[in-house]
Structure formats: structure tokens, C-alpha cells
C-alpha positions as CSV (number, residue, x, y, z in Angstrom):
1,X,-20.4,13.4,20.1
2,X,-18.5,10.1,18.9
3,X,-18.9,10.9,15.4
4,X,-22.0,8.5,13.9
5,X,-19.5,5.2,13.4
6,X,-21.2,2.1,13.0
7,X,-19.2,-0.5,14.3
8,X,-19.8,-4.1,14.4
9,X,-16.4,-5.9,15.7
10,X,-16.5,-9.2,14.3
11,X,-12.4,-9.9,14.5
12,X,-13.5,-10.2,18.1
13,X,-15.1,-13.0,17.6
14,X,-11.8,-15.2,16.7
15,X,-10.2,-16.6,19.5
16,X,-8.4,-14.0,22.0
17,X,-5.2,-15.0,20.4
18,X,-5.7,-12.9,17.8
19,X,-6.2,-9.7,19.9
20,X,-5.9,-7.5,23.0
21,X,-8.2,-5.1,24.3
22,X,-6.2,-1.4,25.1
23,X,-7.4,2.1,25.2
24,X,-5.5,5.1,23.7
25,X,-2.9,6.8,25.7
26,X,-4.3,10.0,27.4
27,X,-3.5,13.6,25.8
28,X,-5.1,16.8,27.3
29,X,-5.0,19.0,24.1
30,X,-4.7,17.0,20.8
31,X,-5.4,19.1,17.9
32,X,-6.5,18.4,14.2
33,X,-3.8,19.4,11.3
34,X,-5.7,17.3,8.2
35,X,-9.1,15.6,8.0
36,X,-10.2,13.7,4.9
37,X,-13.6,15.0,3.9
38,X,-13.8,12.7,0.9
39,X,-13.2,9.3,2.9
40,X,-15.5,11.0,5.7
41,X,-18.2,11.0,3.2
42,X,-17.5,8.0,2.0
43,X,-17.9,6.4,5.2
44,X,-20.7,8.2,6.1
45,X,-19.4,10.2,8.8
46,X,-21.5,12.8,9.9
47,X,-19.1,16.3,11.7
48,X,-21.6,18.6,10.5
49,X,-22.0,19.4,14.5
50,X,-18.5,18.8,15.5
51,X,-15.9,21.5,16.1
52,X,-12.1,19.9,15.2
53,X,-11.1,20.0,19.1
54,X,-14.0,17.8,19.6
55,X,-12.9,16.0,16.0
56,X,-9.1,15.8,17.1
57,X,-10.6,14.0,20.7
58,X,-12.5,11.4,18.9
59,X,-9.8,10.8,16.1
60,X,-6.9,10.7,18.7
61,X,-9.1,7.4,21.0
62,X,-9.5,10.1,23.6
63,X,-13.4,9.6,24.2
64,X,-14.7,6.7,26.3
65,X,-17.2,5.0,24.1
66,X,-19.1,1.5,24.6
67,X,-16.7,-0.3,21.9
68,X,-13.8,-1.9,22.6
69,X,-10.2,-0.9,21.3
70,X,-8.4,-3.5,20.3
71,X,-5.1,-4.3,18.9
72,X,-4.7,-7.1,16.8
73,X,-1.2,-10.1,17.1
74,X,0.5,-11.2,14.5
75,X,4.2,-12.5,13.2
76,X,6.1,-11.9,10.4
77,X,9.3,-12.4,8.2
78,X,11.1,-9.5,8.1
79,X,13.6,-9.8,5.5
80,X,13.5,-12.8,6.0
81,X,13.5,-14.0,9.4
82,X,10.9,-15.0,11.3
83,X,9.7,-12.9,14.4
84,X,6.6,-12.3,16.6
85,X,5.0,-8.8,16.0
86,X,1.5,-8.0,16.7
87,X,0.0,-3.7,16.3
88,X,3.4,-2.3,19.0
89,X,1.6,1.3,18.1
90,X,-1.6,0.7,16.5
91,X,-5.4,0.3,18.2
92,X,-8.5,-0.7,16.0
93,X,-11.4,2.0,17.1
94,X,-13.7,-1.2,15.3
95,X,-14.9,-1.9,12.0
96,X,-17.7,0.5,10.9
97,X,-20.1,-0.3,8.2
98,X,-21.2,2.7,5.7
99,X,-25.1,2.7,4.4
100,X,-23.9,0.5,1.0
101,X,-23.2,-1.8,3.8
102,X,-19.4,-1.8,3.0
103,X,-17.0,-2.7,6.4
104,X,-13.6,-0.8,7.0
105,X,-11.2,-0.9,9.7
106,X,-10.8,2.3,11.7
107,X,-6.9,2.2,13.3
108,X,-5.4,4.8,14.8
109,X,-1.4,4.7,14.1
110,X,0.8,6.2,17.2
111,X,-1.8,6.0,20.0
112,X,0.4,4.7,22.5
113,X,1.7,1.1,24.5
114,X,0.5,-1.9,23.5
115,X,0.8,-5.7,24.8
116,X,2.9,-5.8,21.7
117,X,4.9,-3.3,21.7
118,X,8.4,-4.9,23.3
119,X,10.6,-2.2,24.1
120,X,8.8,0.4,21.8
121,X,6.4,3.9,23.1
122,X,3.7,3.0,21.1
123,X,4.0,6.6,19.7
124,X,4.6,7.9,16.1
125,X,6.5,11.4,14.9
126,X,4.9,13.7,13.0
127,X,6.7,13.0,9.8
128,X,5.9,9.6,9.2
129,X,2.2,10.3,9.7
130,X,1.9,12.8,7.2
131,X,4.4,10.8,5.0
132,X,1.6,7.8,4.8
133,X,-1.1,10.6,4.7
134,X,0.2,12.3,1.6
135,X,1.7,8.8,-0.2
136,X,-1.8,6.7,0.7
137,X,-3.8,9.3,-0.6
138,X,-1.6,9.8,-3.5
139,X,-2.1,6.1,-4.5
140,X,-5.6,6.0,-4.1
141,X,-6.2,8.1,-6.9
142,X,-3.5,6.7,-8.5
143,X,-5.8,3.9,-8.9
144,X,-3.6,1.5,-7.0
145,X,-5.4,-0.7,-4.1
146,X,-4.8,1.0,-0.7
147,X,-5.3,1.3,2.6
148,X,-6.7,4.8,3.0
149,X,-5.9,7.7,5.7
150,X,-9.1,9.9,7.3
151,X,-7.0,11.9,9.8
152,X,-4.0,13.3,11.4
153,X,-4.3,14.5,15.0
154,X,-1.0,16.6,16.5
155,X,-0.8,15.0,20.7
156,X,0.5,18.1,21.8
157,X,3.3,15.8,23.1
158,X,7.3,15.6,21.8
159,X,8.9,12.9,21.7
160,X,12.1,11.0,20.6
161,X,14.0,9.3,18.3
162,X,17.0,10.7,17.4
163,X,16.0,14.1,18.1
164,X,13.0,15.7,19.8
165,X,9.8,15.6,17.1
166,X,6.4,16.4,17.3
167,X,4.2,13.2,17.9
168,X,0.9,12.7,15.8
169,X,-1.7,9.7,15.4
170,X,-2.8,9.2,12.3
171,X,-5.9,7.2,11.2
172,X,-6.1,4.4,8.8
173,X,-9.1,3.1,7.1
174,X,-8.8,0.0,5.2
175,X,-10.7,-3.0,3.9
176,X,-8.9,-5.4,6.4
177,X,-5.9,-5.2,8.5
178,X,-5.4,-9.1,8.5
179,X,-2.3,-10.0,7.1
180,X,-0.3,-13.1,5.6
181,X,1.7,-12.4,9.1
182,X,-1.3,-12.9,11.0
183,X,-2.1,-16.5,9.4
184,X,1.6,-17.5,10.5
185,X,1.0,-16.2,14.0
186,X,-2.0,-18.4,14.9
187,X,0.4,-21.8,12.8
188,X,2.4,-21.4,16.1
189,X,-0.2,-22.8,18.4
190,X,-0.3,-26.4,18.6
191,X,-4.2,-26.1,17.9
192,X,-5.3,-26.1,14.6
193,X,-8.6,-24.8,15.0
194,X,-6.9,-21.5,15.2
195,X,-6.1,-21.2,11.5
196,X,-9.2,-23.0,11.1
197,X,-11.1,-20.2,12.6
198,X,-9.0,-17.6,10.9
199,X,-9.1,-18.9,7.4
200,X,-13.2,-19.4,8.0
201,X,-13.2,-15.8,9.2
202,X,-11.2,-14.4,6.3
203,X,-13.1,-16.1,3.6
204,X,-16.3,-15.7,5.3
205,X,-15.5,-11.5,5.7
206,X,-13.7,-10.9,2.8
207,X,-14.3,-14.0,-0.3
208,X,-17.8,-14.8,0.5
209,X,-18.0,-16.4,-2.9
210,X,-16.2,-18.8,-2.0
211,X,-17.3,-19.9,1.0
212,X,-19.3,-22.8,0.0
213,X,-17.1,-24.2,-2.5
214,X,-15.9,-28.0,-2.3
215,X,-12.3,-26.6,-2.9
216,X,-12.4,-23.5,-0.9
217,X,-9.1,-23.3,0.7
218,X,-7.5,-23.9,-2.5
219,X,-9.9,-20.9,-4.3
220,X,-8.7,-18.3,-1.0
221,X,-5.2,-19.3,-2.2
222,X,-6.0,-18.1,-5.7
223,X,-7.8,-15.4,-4.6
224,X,-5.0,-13.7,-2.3
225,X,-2.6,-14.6,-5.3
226,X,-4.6,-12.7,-7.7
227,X,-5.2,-9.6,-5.5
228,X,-1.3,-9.7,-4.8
229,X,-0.6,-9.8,-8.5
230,X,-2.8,-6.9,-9.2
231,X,-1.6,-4.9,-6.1
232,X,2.3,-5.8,-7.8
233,X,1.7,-4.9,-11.2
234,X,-0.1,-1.2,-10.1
235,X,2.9,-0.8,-8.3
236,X,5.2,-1.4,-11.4
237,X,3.7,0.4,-13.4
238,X,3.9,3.8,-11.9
239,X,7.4,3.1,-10.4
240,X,6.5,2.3,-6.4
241,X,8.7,0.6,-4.0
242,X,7.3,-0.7,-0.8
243,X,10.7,-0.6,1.0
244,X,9.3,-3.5,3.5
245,X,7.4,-6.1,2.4
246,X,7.8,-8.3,5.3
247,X,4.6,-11.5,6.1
248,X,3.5,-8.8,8.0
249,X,3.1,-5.9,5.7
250,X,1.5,-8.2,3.0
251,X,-2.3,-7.6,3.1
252,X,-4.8,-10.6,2.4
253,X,-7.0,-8.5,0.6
254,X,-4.1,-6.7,-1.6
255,X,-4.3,-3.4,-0.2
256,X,-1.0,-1.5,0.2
257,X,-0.3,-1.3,3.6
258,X,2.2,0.3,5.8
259,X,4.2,3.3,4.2
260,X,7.5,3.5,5.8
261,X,10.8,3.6,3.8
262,X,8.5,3.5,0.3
263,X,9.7,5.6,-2.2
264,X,9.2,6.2,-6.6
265,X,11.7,6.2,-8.9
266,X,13.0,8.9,-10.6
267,X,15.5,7.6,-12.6
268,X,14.9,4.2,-14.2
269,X,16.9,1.2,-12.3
270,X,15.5,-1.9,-11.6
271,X,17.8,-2.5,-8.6
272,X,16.9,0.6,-7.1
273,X,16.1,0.4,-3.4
274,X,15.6,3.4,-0.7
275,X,15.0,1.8,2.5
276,X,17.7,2.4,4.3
277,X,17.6,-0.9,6.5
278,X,17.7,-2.8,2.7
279,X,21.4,-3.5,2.7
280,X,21.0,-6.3,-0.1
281,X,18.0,-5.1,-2.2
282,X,15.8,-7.6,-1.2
283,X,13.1,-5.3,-1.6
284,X,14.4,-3.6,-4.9
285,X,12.1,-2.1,-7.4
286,X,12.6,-5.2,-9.3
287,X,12.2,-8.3,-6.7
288,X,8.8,-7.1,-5.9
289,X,7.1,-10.2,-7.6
290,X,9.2,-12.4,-6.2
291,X,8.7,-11.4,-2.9
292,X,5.1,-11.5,-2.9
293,X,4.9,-14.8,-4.3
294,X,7.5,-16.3,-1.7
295,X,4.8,-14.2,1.5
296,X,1.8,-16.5,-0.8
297,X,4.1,-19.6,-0.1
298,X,4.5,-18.7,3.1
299,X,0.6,-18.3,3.4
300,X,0.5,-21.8,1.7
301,X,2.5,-23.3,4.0
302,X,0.0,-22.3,6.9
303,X,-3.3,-23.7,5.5
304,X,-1.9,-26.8,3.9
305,X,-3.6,-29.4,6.4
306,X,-6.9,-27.6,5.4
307,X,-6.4,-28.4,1.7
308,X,-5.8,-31.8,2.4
309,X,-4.8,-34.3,5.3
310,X,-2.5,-36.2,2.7
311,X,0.3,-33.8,2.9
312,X,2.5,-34.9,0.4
313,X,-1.3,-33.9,-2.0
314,X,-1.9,-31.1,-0.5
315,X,1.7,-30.0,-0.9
316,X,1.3,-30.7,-4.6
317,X,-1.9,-29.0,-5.2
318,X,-0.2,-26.0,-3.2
319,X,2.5,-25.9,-5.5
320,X,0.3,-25.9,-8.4
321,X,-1.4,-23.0,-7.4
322,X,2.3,-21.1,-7.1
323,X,3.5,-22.0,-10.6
324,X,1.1,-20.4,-12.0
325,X,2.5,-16.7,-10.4
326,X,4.5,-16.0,-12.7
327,X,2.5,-17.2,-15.9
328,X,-0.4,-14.6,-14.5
329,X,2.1,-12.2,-13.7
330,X,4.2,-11.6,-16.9
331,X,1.1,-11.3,-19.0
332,X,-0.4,-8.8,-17.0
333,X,3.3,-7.0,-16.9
334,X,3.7,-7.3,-20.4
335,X,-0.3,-5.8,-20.9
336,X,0.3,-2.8,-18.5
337,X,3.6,-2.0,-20.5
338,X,2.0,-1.9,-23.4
339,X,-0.9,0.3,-22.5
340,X,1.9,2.6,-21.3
341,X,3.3,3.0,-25.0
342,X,-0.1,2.2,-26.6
343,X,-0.3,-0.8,-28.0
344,X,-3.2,-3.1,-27.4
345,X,-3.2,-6.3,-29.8
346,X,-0.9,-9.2,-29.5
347,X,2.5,-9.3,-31.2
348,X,5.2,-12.1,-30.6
349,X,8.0,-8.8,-30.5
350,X,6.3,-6.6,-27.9
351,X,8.1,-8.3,-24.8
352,X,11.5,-7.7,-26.3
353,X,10.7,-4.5,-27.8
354,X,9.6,-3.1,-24.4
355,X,12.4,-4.8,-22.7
356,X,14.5,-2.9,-24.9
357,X,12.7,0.0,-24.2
358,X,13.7,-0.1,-20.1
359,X,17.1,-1.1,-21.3
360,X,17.9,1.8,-23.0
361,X,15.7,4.0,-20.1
362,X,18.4,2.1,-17.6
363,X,21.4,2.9,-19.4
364,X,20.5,6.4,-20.1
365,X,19.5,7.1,-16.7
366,X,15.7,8.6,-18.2
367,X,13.1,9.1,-15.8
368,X,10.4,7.1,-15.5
369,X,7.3,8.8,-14.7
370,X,8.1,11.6,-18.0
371,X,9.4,9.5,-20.0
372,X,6.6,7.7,-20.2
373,X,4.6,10.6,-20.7
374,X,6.2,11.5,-23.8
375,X,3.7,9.0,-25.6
376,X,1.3,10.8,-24.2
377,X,2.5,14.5,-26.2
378,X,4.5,12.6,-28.9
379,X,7.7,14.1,-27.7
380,X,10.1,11.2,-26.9
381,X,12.1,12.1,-30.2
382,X,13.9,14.5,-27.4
383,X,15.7,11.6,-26.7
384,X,18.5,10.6,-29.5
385,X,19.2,7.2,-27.3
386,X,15.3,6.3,-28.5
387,X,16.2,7.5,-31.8
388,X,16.4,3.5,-33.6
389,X,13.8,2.6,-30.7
390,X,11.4,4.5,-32.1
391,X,11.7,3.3,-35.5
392,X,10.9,0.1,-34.3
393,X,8.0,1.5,-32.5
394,X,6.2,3.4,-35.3
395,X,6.3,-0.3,-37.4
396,X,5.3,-1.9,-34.6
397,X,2.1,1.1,-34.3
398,X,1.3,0.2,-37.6
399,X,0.2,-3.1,-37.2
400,X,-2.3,-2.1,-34.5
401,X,-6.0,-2.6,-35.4
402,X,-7.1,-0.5,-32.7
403,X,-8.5,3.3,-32.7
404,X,-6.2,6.0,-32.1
405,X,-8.7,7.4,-29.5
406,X,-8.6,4.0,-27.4
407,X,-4.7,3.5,-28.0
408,X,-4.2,7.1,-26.8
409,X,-6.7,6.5,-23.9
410,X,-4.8,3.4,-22.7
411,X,-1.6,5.9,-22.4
412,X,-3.6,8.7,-20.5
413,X,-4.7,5.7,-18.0
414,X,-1.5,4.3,-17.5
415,X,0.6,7.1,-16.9
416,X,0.6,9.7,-14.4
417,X,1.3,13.1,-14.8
418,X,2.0,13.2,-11.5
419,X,3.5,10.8,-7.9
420,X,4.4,11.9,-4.8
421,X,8.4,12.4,-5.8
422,X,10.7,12.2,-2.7
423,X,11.8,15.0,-2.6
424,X,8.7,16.9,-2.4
425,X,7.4,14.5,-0.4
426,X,11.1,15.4,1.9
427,X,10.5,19.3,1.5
428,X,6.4,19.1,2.6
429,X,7.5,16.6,5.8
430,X,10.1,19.7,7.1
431,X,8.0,22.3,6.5
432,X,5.1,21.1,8.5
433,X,8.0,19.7,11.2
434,X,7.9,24.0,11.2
435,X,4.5,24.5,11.4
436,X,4.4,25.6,8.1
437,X,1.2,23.6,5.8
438,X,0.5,25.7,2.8
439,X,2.0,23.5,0.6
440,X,1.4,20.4,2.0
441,X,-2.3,21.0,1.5
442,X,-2.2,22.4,-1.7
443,X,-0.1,19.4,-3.0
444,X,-3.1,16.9,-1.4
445,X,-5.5,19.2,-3.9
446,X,-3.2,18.7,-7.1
447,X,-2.5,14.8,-6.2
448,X,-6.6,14.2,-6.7
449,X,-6.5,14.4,-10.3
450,X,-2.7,13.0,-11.1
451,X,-3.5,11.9,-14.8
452,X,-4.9,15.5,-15.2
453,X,-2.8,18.0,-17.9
454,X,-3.3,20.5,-15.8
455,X,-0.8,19.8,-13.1
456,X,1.9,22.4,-12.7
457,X,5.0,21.9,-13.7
458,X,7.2,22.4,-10.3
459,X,5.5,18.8,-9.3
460,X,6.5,16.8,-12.8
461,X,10.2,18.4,-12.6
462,X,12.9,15.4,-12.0
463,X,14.9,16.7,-8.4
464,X,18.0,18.6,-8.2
465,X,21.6,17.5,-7.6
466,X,21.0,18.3,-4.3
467,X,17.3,17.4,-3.6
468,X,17.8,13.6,-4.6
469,X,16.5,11.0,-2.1
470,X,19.0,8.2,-1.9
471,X,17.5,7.2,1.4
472,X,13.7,6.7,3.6
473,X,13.4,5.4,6.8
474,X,10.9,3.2,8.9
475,X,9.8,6.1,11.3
476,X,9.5,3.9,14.3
């Protein structure tokens, strides 16, 4: 009846540092409220056979199996400061491998005490389960790299926070749930084979490429770099804000993990921050880059012995990886900006033209997601702010060499017709809080196809005075 996973648990095979074994707290009558069919059949899962109690039982850790549960340690900066963490609410079911031979972690969220969990239940509300339900799905065919979510089982129990609230596990699927906090975590032991045996296991898992090269540590540097880079310039470009991007919600393998206080933009502001524990933006819309490259140096910082025993070298080799951040970074910025207004071929202007571009959008408080759209229908003239903007534009459009079909192609790609705006996302997390899931259904329908024209209006409309979102929370 356990569903037809295929697990094979190699993290269990690092040092018992890394890891504890736990089991699920125990809930007589969990029931199913969403199940990913698409991811199931991605992963292979067969519940052709299965009724959704028997579903809810399996996805909730309620069935004894042969595998072991485990939750996995790490540590962390969080804003800043260094702590010890580790999974204080989350249990890997195990790693199951679909027939194209592909691995993903299967993690339930809200299952209950861990060795980790300090003071904490172990338990999740309702809310913020469906709230990384609906915003992970939502990305994923966003096309931004994320972890994904299969399921979300109702416990049946309350619990509390600052009020009563329904308690839910959800599960998470993703490519890896090894982190730039977990590196830091085994650099406090005195023995070094830990990081040894981590960094072997993470390239050997996940940049197998690699493994074999004279330079190896230097090339998993680059490698995380580069998927950080791509993971930060998805997230610019359709307006995203983590909220948290602590050591420990940095992914090795890029993957947008762990949805609390994340939040889009509506109006464009670089500064803008939701989280409501942010009290001096360090996780604004805009410091993103910076802050992933300062979790890479802290990832450096870990595996320096391994790129050489001459620190001061290995240092300098380090570093030289670093600088080149922000090289990679702006071009790809500026080539995503670009595609958004649809222009393709180089031009020594294009940086300052968008930048004046964002300016203006700033000043004039313009929304981001539809104002960007109006390339897409040739209606930004609405705007008499764009008015001498555009001018420069249309010269600029000249000069391009490309076809209109592939210019006008870039735009469709680049900008959604459709995110998960916080205040639908706010309206869809009360009514289910009240049983109520027509909606938040039908919107998991619409965001499948977000750069479709066919998406109703109601979900492109900027909020209300009184609908705005100045603030998300952790949901701990």
C-alpha cells in the first residue's frame, strides 16, 4: 500500500552527523486536501489502487515501512548570525529514483518533534503549507528552479501559534535538500574528513562531471555559483523576493527552497521587503545578489583546505572565483532585461536605457508584472511618464537585426501574464483556513500556463487600497 517509491538513501551514508533517524508523529484520521497528479507522474507514482485516506496515511509518515526517516542537521546564518539549525519540523521519507533514473528528495514539512527542533512542535499550520503549495508550484511553471510540492495532508489536529489553526504536512520534492548551511555545519567538527565526505558526496550526487577533475573543488565552487546566479536572475526577472535567504535556505543545487515571508512585487521598488522579521532590508528585492554571493563565500570559506593546503593560495584562488559574480551576473541581468522589452543584439546604451526604464517604473509607482506586459500588446503609451522613454526605445528597436517574431517571442518568455500576487495568495490561505477550496484549486489550474493570454483578468488586476500586502510571515 506504500505507494510504489523507490528509494535508495544514500545521505545515509555520510557520517551520522549529518542526520537522525525519527518517525512521524502519530495522527488517527489525516485527510488529503491537494495531491499533485503531475509531479506524481513524474515520479512515477502509481495511486491507481489507492483511496486518499489510504493516500493521506502514506503522505502524512503514518505507515510503518522498511526505510528509514530521517531528518537531516545543519547550521545557518540567519541574517547574519551564525546559529545551529538542523530539519526542527521536517523528516525525509528517502530519496526515490523515477524510471529516467532521476533521484528526488521526499520531505514531509510539519510531521512532528525532531532532535532539532529546540523548543519548537515540530508541527506546521495550515496556511503556510498551502502558501508553499500554491507559490512552489506557481514558480515551477514560472520556469524558475524549485523545489516542488506533491501533497498536503490536513492532521486532523489544531494547534497554536497565536491563535488556534488547523495543522497540515505538506510534502516537498526536490532535487537535494543539502544546503550551503549544511557544509558550515560539518566545518564545526574538528575533523575534516567531514566536509571531506560531504563535498565528495555532493559532487559525486549532484556534479558528477566533475568528479574526476584535477581542480574539482574549485569547479563545485563555480558550479554552485552558476546555479545561484541563474536561480537570482529568474527571480529578478519576474519580481520574487525570498524574504529569508539565510546559509540555510541557500540550496547547493539552486533550487528555491523554503517559502516563508516570500512575496512579488506589485509596485516597482527596489527596496521593497515583506518579511516581517526584515527590519533593515537585508533581504530587499534588490540585495538579492549580494546575498547569495556573500552564502557562496561563506561556502568558500568551508572547503578552502580542500582547494589547497597553502591557505594564503587557496584563499586567492577562492577569491578569484568570487570576483567574477558580479561580472556573470550583470550580463545575464542586463540579457534578461532586455528580452523583457525585446531587444536582443548588443548596444553600449541598453544598460542605461533600461536603468532608466526601472527609474521612471520607481518613481511612478508602475507595476511590475503589467507593465512589462505592455510590450507584449504594444500598449505602454498609456503611460505619459514613458512618453520620451519610448522615444528612445523605438530608435533603439531600430537598430535590431533580429525578426520581429523572435524579438516578440523573447517578451512572451520573459513575462508572465500571471504570479501568485499576495493578495490572492492572502484571500485563497483564509478561505481554505474556512474550509472553503473552490478557488484555491481553480487558481492551481490557471497558474499552469502563466505566460498564457488566456488568463482572466481578476488574477492580472494590481490589489486594492485595502487588499495590499505590506507584510508575510515565517509560519513557524
Amino acid at each position: 500500500m506504500l505507494l510504489n517509491w523507490n528509494f535508495d538513501n544514500s545521505y545515509l551514508k555520510l557520517p551520522n552527523i549529518f542526520y537522525s533517524l525519527v518517525n512521524a508523529e502519530k495522527y488517527d484520521n489525516p485527510q488529503l486536501l491537494l495531491y499533485n497528479e503531475t509531479l506524481g507522474k513524474k515520479l512515477n507514482l502509481d495511486v491507481r489502487n489507492l483511496s486518499n485516506d489510504q493516500l493521506a496515511l502514506i503522505l502524512s509518515g503514518q505507515k510503518d515501512s522498511n526505510y528509514n526517516f530521517f531528518s537531516q542537521a545543519y547550521a545557518g546564518h540567519q541574517f547574519g548570525h551564525f546559529t545551529i539549525l538542523g530539519d526542527g519540523r521536517a523528516l525525509l521519507l528517502g530519496e526515490h529514483i523515477n524510471n529516467e533514473n532521476k533521484r528526488y528528495d521526499i520531505q514531509l514539512k510539519g510531521s512532528g518533534k525532531t532532535p532539532y527542533s529546540r523548543n519548537g512542535d515540530g508541527k506546521a499550520a495550515l496556511g503556510p503549507m498551502l502558501r508553499e503549495y500554491l507559490i512552489s508550484e506557481s514558480m515551477h511553471y514560472l520556469d524558475v528552479p524549485t523545489t516542488r510540492s506533491l501533497s498536503v495532508v490536513l492532521t486532523g489536529e489544531k494547534i497554536y501559534r497565536d491563535k488556534s489553526l488547523h495543522g497540515a504536512i505538506l510534502t516537498r520534492v526536490a532535487e537535494s535538500h543539502i544546503r550551503i548551511g549544511t557544509f558550515q555545519f560539518a566545518n564545526l567538527y574538528e575533523n575534516t574528513d567531514y566536509i571531506k565526505d560531504l563535498t565528495e558526496y555532493t559532487i559525486n550526487r549532484h556534479f558528477p562531471e566533475i568528479k574526476d577533475n584535477q581542480n574539482k573543488i574549485e569547479n563545485f565552487l563555480i558550479k554552485v555559483m552558476d546555479k545561484q546566479i541563474e536561480l537570482v536572475i529568474n527571480w529578478m526577472r519576474i519580481g520574487f523576493i525570498h524574504g529569508v535567504l539565510n546559509t540555510d535556505n541557500s540550496s547547493i543545487v539552486g533550487e528555491t527552497i523554503d517559502y516563508g515571508p516570500c512575496a512579488f512585487m506589485d509596485n516597482y521598488n527596489p527596496k521593497t521587503v515583506f518579511s516581517s522579521i526584515d527590519h533593515n532590508g537585508r533581504y530587499s528585492y534588490e540585495n538579492q545578489p549580494r546575498i547569495l554571493l556573500w552564502n557562496i563565500a561563506r561556502l568558500a570559506e568551508t572547503v578552502l583546505f580542500l582547494i589547497n593546503k597553502d591557505q594564503k593560495l587557496a584563499i586567492k584562488k577562492a577569491e578569484n572565483i568570487l570576483a567574477k559574480f558580479q561580472i556573470i551576473y550583470q550580463k545575464k541581468w542586463l540579457k534578461m532585461m532586455k528580452s523583457k522589452i525585446g531587444l536582443f543584439d548588443e548596444n553600449t546604451k541598453d544598460l542605461d536605457l533600461i536603468k532608466e526604464l526601472l527609474n521612471i517604473m520607481h518613481v511612478f509607482k508602475l507595476d511590475y508584472t503589467n507593465t512589462f506586459l505592455k510590450f507584449k500588446y504594444d500598449t505602454l503609451n498609456k503611460h505619459e511618464c514613458l512618453d520620451n522613454w519610448i522615444k528612445k526605445y523605438k530608435e533603439r528597436k531600430l537598430l535590431e537585426k533580429s525578426s520581429k517574431e523572435f524579438l516578440s517571442d523573447l517578451i512572451n518568455q520573459n513575462n508572465p501574464e500571471i504570479i501568485p500576487r499576495n493578495h490572492i495568495i492572502e484571500k485563497l490561505l483564509n478561505e481554505a483556513e474556512n474550509k472553503n477550496y473552490k478557488n484555491l484549486n481553480y487558481f492551481l489550474e490557471i497558474i499552469k500556463k502563466p505566460y498564457s493570454k488566456e488568463i482572466p483578468e481578476k488574477f492580472k488586476k494590481m490589489p486594492k487600497t485595502n487588499e495590499i500586502v505590506h507584510e508575510t510571515f515565517c509560519g513557524t
